[in-house]
C-alpha positions in Angstrom: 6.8 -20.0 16.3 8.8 -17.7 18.4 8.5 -13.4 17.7 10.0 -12.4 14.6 11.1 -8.6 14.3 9.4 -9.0 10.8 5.9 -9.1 12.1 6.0 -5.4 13.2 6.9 -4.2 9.5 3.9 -6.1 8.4 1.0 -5.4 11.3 2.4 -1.2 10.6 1.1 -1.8 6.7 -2.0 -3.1 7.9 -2.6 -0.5 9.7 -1.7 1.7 7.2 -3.7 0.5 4.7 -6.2 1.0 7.5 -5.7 4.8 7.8 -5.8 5.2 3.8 -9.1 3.1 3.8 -10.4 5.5 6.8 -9.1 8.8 4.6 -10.7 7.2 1.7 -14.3 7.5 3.2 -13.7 10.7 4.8 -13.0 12.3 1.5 -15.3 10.3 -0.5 -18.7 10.4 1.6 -18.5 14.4 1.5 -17.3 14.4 -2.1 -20.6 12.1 -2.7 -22.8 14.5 -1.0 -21.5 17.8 -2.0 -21.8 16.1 -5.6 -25.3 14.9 -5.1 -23.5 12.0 -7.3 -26.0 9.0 -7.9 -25.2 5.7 -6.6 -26.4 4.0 -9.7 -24.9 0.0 -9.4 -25.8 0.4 -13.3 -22.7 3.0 -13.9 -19.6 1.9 -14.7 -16.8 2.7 -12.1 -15.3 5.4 -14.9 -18.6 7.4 -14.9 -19.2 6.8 -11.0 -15.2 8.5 -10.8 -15.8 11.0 -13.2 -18.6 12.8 -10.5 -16.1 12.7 -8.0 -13.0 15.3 -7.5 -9.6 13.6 -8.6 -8.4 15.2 -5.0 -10.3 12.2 -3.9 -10.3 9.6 -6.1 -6.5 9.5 -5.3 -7.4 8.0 -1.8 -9.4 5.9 -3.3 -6.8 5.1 -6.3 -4.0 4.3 -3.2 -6.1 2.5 -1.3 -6.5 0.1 -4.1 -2.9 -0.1 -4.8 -2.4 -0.9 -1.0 -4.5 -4.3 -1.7 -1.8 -5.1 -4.9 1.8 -5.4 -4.9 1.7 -5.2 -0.6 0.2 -8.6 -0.8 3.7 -10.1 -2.2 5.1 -8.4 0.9 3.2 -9.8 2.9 3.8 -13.4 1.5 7.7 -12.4 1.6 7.8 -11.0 5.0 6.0 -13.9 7.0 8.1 -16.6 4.8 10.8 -15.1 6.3 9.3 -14.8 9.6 8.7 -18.9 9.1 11.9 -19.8 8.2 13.6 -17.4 11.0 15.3 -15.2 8.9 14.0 -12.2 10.8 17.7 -10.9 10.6 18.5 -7.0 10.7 19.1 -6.7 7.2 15.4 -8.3 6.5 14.1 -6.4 9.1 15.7 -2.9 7.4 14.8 -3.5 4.2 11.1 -4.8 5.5 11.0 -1.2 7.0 12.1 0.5 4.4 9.2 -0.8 2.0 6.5 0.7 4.7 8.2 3.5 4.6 8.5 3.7 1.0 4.8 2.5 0.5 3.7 5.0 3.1 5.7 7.7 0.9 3.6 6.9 -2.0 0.3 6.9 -0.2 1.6 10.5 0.9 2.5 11.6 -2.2 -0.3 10.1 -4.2 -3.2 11.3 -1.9 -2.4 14.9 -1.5 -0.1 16.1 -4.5 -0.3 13.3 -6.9 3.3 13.9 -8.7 2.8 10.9 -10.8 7.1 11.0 -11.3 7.9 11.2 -7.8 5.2 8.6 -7.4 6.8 6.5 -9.8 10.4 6.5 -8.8 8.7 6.0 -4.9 7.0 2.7 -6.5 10.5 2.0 -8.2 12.6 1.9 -5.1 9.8 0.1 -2.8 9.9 -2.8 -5.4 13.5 -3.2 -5.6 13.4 -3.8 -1.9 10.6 -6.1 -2.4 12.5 -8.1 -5.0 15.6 -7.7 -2.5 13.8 -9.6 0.1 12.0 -12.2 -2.1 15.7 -12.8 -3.5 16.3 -13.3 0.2 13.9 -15.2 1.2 14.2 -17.6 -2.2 18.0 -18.3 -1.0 16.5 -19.4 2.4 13.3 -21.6 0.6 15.1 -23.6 -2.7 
């Protein structure tokens, strides 16, 4: 398989997701101590989050939704990679989505706007769908 330009787009979300999971612990270990919360394996993951500051359960909260709709991304992005379609409109709109997706981890770990999170999440999955419409042109 020769280089596709999409493989950059997808190695920078894995890296970010890297830097959220690195956040994550740097907010959470403190907030863990400072808390003197119990790591009981008996507690449900509500009563474990409600000992720990909301400022940083949000990393915690993005991280997770790095692991969900990214995955179709990724899927999307080296499909299209596969079949060569690593065009500049597939490369854009594969940048745009980091970029988007980045946007909400911004937004979502320091300010939390759940709107501007929302309409964030909104426009990053319309260029998702734009790309799996895309790639589903190229596949059937």
């Amino acid at each position: 398989m020769q280089h596709s330009t999409l493989f950059a787009p997808i190695i920078a979300l894995v890296l970010w997701t890297f830097v959220m999971w690195a956040w994550l612990y740097a907010t959470r270990i403190p907030a863990i101590r400072k808390g003197r919360v119990k790591l009981d394996p008996e507690q449900t993951k509500e009563a474990f989050n409600a000992q720990i500051p909301a400022q940083t359960r949000w990393k915690a909260d993005n991280y997770n939704h790095l692991l969900e709709q990214p995955t179709l991304f990724y899927a999307v992005a080296l499909t299209l990679a596969m079949l060569g379609a690593g065009d500049l409109i597939n490369t854009a709109l594969s940048w745009s989505y980091v970029t988007l997706r980045v946007a909400h981890s911004l937004v979502q770990a320091t300010t939390n706007i759940i709107l501007l999170r929302f309409w964030i999440f909104a426009a990053s999955s319309l260029v998702l769908l734009a790309l799996t419409l895309r790639a589903a042109a190229l596949a059937f």
